[in-house]
Backbone as CSV, one residue per row, in Angstrom:
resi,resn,N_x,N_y,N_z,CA_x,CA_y,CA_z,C_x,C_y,C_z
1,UNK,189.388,-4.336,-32.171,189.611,-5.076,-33.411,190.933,-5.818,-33.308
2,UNK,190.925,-7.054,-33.914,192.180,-8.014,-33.902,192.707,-8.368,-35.106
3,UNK,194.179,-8.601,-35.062,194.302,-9.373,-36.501,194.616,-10.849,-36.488
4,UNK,195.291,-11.457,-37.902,194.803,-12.102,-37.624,195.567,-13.280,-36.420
5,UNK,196.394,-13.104,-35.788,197.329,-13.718,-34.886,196.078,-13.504,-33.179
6,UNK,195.054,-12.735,-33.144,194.150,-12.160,-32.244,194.582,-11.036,-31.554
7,UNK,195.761,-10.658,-31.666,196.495,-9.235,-31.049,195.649,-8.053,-31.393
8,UNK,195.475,-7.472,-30.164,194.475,-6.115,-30.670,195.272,-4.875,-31.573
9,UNK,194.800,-4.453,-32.435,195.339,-3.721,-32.935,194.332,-2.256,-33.438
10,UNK,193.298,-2.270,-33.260,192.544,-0.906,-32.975,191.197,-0.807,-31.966
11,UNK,190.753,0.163,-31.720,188.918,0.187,-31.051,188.479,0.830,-31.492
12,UNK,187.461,0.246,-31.381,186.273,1.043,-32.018,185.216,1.689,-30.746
13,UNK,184.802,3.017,-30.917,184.141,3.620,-30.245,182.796,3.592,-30.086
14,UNK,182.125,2.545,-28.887,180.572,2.726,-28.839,179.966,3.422,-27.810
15,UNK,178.770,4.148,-28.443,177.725,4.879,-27.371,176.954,4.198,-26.349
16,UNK,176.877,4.106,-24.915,176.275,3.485,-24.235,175.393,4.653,-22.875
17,UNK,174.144,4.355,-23.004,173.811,4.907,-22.048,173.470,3.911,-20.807
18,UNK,173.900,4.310,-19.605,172.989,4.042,-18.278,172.651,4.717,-17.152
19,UNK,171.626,4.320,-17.296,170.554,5.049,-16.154,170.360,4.633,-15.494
20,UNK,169.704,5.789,-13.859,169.805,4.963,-12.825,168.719,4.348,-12.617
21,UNK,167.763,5.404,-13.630,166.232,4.327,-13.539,165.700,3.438,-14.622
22,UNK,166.331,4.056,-15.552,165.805,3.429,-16.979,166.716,2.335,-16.772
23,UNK,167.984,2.566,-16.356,169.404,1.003,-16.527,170.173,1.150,-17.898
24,UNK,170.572,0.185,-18.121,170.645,0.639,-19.403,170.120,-0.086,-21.263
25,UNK,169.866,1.339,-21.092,169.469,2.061,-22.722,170.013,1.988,-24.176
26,UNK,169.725,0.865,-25.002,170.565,0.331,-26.188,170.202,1.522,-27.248
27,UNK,171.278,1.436,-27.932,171.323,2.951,-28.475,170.648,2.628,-29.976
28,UNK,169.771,1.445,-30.181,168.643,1.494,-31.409,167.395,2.176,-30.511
29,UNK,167.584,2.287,-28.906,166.303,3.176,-28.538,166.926,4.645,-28.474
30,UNK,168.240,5.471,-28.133,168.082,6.067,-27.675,168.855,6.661,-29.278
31,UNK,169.367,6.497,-30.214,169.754,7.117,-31.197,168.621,7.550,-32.196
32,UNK,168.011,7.006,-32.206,166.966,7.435,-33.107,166.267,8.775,-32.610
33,UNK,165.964,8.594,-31.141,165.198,9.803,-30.649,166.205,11.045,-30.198
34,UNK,167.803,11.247,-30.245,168.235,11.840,-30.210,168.142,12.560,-31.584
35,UNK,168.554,11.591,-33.060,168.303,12.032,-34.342,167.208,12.916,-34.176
36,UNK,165.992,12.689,-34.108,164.538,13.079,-34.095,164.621,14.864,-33.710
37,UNK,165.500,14.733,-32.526,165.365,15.864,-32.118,166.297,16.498,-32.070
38,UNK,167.072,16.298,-33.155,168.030,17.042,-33.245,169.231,17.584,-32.603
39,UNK,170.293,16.181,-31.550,170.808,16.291,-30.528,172.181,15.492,-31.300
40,UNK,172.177,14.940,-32.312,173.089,13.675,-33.053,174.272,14.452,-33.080
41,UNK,174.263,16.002,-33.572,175.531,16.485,-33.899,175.758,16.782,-32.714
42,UNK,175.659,17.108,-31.631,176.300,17.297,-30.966,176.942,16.525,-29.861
43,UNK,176.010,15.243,-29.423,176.484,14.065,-29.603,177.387,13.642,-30.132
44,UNK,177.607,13.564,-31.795,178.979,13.150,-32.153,179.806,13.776,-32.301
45,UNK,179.407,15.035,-31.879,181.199,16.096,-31.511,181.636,15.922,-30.228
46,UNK,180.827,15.118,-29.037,181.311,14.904,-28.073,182.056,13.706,-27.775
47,UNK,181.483,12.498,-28.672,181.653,11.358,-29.124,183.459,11.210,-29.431
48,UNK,183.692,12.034,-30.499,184.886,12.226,-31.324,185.840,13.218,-30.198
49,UNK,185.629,14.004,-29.591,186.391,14.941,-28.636,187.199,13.978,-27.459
50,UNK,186.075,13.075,-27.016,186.249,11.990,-25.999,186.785,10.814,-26.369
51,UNK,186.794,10.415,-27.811,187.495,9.082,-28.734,189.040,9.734,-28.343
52,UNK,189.240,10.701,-28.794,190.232,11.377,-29.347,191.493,11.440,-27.971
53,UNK,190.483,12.133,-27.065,191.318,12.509,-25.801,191.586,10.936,-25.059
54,UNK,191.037,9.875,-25.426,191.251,8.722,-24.997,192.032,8.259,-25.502
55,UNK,192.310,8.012,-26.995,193.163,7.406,-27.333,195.006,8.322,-27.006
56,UNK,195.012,9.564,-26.551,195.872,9.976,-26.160,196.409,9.148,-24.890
57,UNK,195.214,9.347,-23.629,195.712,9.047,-22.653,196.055,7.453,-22.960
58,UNK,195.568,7.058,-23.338,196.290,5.009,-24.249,197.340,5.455,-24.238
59,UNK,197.826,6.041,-24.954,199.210,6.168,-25.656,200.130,6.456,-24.520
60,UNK,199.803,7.661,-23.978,200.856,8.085,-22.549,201.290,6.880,-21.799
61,UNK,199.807,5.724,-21.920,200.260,4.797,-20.557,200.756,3.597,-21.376
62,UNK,201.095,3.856,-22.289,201.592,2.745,-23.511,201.014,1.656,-24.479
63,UNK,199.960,2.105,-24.648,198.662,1.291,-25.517,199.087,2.238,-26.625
64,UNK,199.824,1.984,-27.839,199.864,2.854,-28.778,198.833,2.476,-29.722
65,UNK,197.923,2.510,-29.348,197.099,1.899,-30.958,197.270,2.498,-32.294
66,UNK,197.258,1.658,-33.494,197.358,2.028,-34.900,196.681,3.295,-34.928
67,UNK,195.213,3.272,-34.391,193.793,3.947,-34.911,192.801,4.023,-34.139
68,UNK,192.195,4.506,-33.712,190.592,4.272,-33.036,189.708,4.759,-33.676
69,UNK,188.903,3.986,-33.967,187.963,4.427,-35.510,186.311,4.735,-34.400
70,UNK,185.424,5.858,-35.104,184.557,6.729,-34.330,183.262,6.193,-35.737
71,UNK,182.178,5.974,-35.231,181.007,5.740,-36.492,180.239,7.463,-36.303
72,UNK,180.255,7.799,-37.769,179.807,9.073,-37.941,178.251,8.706,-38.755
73,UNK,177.091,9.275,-38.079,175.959,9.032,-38.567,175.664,9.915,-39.430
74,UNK,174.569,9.667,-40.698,174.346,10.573,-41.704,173.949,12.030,-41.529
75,UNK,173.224,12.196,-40.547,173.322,13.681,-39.850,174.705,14.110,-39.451
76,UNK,175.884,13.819,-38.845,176.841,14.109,-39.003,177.998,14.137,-40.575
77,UNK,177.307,13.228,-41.260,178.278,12.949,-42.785,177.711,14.397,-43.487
78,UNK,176.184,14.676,-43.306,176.143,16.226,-44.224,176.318,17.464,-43.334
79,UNK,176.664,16.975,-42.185,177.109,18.440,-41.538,178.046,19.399,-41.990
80,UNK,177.561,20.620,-42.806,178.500,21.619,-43.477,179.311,22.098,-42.902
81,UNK,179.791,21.676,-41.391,180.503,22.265,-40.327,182.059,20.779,-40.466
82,UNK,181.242,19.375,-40.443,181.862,17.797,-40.121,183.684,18.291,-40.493
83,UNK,184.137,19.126,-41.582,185.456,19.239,-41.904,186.123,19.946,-40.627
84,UNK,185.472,21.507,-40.144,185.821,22.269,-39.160,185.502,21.261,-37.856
85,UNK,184.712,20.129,-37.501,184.198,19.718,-36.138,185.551,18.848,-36.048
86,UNK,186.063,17.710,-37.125,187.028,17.193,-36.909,188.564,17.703,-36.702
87,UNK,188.673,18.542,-37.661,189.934,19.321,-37.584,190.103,20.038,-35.795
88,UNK,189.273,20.424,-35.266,189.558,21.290,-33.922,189.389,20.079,-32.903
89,UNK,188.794,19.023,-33.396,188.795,17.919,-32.565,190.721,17.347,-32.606
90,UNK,191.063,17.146,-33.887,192.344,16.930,-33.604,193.217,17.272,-33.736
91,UNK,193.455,18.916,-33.573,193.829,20.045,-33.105,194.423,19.901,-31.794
92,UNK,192.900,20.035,-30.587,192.962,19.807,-29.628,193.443,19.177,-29.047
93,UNK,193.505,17.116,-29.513,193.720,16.576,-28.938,195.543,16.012,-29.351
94,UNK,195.886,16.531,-30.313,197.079,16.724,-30.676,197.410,15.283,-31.726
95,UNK,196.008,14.361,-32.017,196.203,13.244,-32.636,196.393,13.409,-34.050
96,UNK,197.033,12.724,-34.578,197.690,13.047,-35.627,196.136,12.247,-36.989
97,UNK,195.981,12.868,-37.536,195.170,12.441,-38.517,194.820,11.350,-39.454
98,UNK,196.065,10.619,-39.468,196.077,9.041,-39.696,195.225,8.007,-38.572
99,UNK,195.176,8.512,-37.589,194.910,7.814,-36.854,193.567,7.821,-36.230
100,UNK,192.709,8.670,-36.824,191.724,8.734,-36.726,190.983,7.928,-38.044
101,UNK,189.738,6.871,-37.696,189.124,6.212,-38.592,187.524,6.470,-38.324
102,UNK,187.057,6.852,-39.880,185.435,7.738,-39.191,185.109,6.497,-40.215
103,UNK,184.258,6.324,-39.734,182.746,4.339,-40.576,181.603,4.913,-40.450
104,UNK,180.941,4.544,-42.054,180.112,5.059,-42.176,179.275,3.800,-43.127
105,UNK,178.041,4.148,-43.342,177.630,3.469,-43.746,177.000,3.147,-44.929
106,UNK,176.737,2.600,-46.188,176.377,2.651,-47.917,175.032,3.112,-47.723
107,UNK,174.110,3.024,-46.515,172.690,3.497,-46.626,173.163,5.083,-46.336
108,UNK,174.284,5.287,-45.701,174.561,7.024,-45.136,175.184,7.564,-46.014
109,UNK,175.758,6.906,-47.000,177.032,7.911,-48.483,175.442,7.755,-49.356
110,UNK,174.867,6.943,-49.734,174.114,7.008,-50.998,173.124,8.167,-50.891
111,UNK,172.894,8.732,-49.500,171.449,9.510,-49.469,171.751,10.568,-50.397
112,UNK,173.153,11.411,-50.699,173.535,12.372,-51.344,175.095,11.862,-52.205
113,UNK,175.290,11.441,-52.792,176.192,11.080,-52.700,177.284,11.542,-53.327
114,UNK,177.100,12.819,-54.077,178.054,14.078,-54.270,178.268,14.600,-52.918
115,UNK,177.452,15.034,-52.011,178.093,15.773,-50.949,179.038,14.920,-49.957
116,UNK,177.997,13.612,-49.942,179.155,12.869,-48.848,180.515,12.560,-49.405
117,UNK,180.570,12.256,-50.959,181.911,12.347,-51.444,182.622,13.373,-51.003
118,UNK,182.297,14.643,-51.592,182.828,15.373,-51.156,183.220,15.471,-49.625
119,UNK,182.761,15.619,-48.795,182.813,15.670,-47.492,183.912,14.690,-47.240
120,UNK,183.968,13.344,-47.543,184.959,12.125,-47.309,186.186,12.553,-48.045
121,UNK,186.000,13.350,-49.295,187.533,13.768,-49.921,188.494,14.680,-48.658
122,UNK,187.707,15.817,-48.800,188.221,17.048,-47.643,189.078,16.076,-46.641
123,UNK,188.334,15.438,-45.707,188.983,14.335,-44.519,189.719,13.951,-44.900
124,UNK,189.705,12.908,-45.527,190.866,12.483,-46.665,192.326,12.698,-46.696
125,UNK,192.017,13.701,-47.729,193.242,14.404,-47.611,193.705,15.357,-46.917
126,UNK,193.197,14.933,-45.807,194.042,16.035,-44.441,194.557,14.653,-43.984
127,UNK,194.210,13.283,-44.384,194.659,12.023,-43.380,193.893,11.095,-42.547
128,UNK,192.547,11.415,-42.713,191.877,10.340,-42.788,191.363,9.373,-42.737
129,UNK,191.329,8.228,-42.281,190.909,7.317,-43.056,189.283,6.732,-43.103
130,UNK,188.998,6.189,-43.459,187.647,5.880,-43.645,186.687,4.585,-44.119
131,UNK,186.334,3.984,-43.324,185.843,2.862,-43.650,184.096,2.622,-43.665
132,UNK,183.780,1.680,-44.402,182.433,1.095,-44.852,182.443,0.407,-43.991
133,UNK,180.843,0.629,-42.827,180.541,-0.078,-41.927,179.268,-0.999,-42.565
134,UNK,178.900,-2.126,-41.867,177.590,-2.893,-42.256,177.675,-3.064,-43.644
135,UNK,178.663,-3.380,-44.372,179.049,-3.943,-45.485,178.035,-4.860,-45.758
136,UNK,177.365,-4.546,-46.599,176.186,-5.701,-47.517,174.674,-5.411,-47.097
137,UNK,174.811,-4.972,-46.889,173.503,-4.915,-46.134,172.432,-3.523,-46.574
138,UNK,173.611,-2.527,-46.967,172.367,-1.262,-47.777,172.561,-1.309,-49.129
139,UNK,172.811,-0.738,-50.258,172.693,-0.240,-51.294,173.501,-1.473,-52.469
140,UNK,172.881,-2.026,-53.238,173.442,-2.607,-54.059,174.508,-1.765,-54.826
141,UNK,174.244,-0.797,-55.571,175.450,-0.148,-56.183,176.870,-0.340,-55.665
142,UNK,178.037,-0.420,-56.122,179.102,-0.579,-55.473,179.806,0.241,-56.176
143,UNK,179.563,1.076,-56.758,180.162,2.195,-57.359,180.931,3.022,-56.738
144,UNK,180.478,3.665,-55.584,181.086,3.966,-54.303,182.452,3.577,-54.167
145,UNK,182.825,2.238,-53.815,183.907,1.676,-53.789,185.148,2.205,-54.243
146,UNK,184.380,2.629,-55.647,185.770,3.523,-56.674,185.825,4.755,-56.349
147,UNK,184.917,5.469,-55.848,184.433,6.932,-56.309,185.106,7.345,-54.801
148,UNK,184.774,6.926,-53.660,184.821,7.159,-52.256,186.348,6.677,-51.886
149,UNK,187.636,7.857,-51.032,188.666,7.159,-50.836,188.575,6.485,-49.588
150,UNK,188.214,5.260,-49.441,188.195,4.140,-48.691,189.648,3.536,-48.013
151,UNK,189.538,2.839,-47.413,190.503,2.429,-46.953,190.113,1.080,-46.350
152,UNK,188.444,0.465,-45.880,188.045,-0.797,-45.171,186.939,-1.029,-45.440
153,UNK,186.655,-2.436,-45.240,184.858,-2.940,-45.861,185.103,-3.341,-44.198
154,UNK,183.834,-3.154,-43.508,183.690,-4.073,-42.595,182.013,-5.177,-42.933
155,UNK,182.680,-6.262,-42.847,181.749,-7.409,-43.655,180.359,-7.009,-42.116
156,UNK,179.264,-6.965,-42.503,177.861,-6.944,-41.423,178.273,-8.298,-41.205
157,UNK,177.326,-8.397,-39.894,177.535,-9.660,-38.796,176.690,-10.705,-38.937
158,UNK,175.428,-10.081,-39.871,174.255,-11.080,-41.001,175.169,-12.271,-42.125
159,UNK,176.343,-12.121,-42.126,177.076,-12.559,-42.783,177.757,-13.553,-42.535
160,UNK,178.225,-13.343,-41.281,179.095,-13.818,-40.539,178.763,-14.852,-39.700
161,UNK,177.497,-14.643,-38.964,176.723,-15.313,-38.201,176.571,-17.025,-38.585
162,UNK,176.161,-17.162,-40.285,175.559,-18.425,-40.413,177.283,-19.133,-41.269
163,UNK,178.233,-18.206,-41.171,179.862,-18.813,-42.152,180.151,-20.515,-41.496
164,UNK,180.401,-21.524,-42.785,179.910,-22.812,-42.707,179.092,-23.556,-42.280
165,UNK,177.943,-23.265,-42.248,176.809,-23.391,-42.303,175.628,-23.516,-43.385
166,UNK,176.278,-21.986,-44.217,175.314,-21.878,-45.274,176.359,-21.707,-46.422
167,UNK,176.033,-22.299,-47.637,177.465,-22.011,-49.086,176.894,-20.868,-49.451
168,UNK,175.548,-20.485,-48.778,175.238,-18.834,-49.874,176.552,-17.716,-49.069
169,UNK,176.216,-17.848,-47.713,176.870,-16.832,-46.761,178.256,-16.746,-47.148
170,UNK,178.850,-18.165,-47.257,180.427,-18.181,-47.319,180.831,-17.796,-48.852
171,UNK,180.373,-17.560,-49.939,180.547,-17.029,-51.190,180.424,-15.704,-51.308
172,UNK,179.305,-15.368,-50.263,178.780,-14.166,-50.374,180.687,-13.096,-49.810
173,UNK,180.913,-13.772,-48.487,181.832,-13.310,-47.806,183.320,-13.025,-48.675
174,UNK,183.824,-14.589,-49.010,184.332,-14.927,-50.250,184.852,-14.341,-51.364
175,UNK,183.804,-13.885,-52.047,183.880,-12.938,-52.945,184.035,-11.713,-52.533
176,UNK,183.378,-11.090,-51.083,183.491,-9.586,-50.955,184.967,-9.351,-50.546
177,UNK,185.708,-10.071,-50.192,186.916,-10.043,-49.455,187.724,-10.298,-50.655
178,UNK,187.525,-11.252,-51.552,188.533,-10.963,-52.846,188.451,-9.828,-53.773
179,UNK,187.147,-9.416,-53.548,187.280,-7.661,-54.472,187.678,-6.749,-53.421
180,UNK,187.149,-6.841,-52.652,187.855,-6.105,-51.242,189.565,-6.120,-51.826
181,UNK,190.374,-6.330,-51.945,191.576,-6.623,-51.791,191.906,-6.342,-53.241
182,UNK,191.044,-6.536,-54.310,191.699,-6.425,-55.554,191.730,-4.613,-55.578
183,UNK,190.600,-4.482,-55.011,190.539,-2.798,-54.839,191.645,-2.423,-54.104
184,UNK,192.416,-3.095,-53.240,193.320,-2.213,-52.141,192.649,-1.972,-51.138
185,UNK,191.691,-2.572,-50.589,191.111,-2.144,-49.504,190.772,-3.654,-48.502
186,UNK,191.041,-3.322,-47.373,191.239,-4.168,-45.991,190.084,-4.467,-45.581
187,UNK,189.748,-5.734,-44.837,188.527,-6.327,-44.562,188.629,-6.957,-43.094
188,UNK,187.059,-6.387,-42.238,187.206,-6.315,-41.446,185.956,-7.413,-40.940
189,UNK,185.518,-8.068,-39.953,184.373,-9.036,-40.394,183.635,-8.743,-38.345
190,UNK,182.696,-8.467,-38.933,182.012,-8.093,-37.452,181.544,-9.214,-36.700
191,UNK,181.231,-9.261,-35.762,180.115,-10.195,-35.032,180.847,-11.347,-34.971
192,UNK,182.231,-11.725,-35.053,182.806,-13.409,-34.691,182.431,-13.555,-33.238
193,UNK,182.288,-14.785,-33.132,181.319,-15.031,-31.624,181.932,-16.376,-31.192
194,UNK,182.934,-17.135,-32.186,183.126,-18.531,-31.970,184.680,-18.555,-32.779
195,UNK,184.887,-19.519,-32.449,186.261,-19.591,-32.939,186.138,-20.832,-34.693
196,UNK,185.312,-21.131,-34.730,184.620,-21.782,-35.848,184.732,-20.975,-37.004
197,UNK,184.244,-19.603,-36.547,183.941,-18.560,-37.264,185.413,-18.099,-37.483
198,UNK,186.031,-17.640,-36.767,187.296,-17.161,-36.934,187.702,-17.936,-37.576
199,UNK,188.176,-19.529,-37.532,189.008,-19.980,-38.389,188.749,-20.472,-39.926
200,UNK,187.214,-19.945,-40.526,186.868,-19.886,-41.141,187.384,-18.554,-41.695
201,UNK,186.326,-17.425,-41.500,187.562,-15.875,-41.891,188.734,-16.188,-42.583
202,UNK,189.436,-17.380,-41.228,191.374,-17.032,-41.756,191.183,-17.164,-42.738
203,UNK,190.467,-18.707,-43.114,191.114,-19.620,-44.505,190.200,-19.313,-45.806
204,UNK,189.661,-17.856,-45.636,189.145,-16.732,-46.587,189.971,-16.275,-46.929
205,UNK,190.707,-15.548,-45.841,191.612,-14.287,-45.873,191.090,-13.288,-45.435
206,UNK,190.534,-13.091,-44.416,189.564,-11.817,-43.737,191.011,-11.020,-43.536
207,UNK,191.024,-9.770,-43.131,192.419,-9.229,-42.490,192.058,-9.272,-41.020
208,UNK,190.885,-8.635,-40.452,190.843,-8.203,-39.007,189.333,-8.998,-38.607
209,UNK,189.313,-9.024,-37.756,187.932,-9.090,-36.525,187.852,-8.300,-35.570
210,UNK,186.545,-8.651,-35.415,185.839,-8.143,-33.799,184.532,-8.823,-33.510
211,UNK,184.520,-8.896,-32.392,182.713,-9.944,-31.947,183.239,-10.224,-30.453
212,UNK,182.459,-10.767,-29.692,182.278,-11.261,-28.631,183.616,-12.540,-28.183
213,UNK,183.759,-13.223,-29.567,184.740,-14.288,-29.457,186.136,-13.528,-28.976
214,UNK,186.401,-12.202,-29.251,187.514,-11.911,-28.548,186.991,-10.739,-27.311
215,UNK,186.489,-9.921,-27.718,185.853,-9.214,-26.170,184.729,-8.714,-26.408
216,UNK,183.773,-8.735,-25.558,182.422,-7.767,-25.366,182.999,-6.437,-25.186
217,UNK,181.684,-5.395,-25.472,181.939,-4.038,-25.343,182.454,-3.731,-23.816
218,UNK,183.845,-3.015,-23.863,184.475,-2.612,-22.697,184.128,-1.069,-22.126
219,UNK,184.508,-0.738,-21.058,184.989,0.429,-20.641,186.815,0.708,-21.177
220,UNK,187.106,1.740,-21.205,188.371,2.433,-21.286,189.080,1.362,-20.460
221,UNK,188.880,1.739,-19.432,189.636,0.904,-18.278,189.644,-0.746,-18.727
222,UNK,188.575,-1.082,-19.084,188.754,-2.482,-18.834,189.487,-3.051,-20.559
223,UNK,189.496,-1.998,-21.378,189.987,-2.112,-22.677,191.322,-2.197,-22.030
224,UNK,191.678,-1.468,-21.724,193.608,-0.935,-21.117,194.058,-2.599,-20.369
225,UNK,193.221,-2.745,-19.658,193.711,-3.934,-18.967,193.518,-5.320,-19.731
226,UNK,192.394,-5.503,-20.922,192.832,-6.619,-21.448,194.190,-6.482,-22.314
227,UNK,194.242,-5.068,-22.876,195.710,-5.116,-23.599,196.728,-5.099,-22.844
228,UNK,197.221,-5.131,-21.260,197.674,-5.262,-20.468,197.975,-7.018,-20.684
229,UNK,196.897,-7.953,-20.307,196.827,-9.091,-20.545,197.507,-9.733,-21.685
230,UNK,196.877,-9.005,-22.669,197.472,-9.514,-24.182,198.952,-9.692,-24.002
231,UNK,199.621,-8.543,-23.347,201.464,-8.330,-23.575,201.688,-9.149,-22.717
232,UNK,201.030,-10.234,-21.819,201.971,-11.127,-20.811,201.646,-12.333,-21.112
233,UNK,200.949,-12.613,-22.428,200.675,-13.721,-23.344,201.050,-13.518,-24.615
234,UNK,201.653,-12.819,-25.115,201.996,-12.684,-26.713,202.202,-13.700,-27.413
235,UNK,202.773,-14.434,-26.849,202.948,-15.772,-27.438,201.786,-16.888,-27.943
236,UNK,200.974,-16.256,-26.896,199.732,-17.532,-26.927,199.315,-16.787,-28.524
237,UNK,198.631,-17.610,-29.317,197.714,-17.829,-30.218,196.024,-17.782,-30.246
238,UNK,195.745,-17.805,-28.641,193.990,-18.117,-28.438,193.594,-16.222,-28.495
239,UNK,192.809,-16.271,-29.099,191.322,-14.790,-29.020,191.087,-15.053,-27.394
240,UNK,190.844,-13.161,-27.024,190.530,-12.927,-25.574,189.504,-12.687,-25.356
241,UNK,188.712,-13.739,-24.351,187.354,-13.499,-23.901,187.473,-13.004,-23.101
């Protein structure tokens, strides 16, 4: 994730499988059938163990990032365990609790939405933070907003995709980013792919990005070395492809 100058300033953690025969495996095939069978939680305790111990070793080699934010799926949001799985996760890894960011999603808080409150308070206030992923895209209610301690909207990429192009999209955006903000809460806009797009965002007021226009999904390694890159250009102004 970038702000808005394009300087990286957090990551976000994705699941990727590859195989040596299958190749690789996009995780709308292979998440669902893990859900199915009941493999998700443990999956995302490995997920979060390995976010965690990564963003350490960042830090040792001088990548201090703000945050590295982990997407927790609704089988993990009602896990009666999710308070104890995180806490020994950053326990272990000695990361301090601010700095962990769990995204979730308005189709994953609404299914229950006393427990996931609850569940998001507990985190919370141990430090927290917590953001709305795929912003617009599930539950009309926005009630949530108030009820849930939030901290980020991340705008869906359905949104983003058609910005000056279409006056529905750019109002739609528009407006979510000025209540976004009247609430106290930071806006994040997925899927920028062009710099069109970005300089549209700015002259919204988006706070952050992420999409292809600054990097495709990395490895560890190859994350470390574009922020490597970034510090021997600081100056420049251009998003890193």
């Amino acid at each position: 994730m970038c702000d808005r100058t394009g300087a990286i300033v957090s990551a976000e953690v994705l699941l990727r499988w590859r195989d040596e025969e299958l190749g690789e495996v996009p995780p709308a095939r292979f998440v669902p059938v893990a859900e199915q069978v009941g493999l998700m939680p443990a999956i995302g305790r490995w997920v979060l163990r390995h976010a965690l111990h990564q963003w350490v070793q960042w830090s040792q080699a001088g990548l201090r990032l703000p945050s590295i934010a982990v997407n927790l799926s609704a089988h993990q949001l009602y896990d009666t365990m999710l308070y104890e799985t995180v806490c020994a996760a950053l326990t272990a890894s000695g990361v301090e609790p601010s700095a962990l960011k769990l995204e979730i999603t308005e189709s994953a808080m609404m299914h229950d939405p006393a427990l996931a409150q609850e569940q998001v308070q507990r985190l919370a206030t141990l430090g927290v933070r917590f953001a709305v992923d795929d912003f617009g895209t599930g539950y009309s209610s926005l009630a949530y907003l108030h009820t849930f301690p939030l901290s980020e909207l991340k705008i869906d990429r359905t949104f983003v995709t058609p910005l000056a192009s279409d006056e529905r999209d750019d109002a739609i955006v528009d407006a979510t980013i000025q209540m976004a903000h009247r609430l106290g809460l930071q806006v994040v806009a997925e899927g920028v792919e062009c710099a069109q797009q970005w300089d549209h965002l700015l002259r919204l007021g988006c706070d952050f990005f992420q999409g292809y226009w600054f990097a495709r999904p990395l490895s560890a390694a190859q994350f470390f070395h574009l922020w490597q890159k970034e510090q021997t250009t600081a100056s420049s102004q251009r998003p890193f492809e």
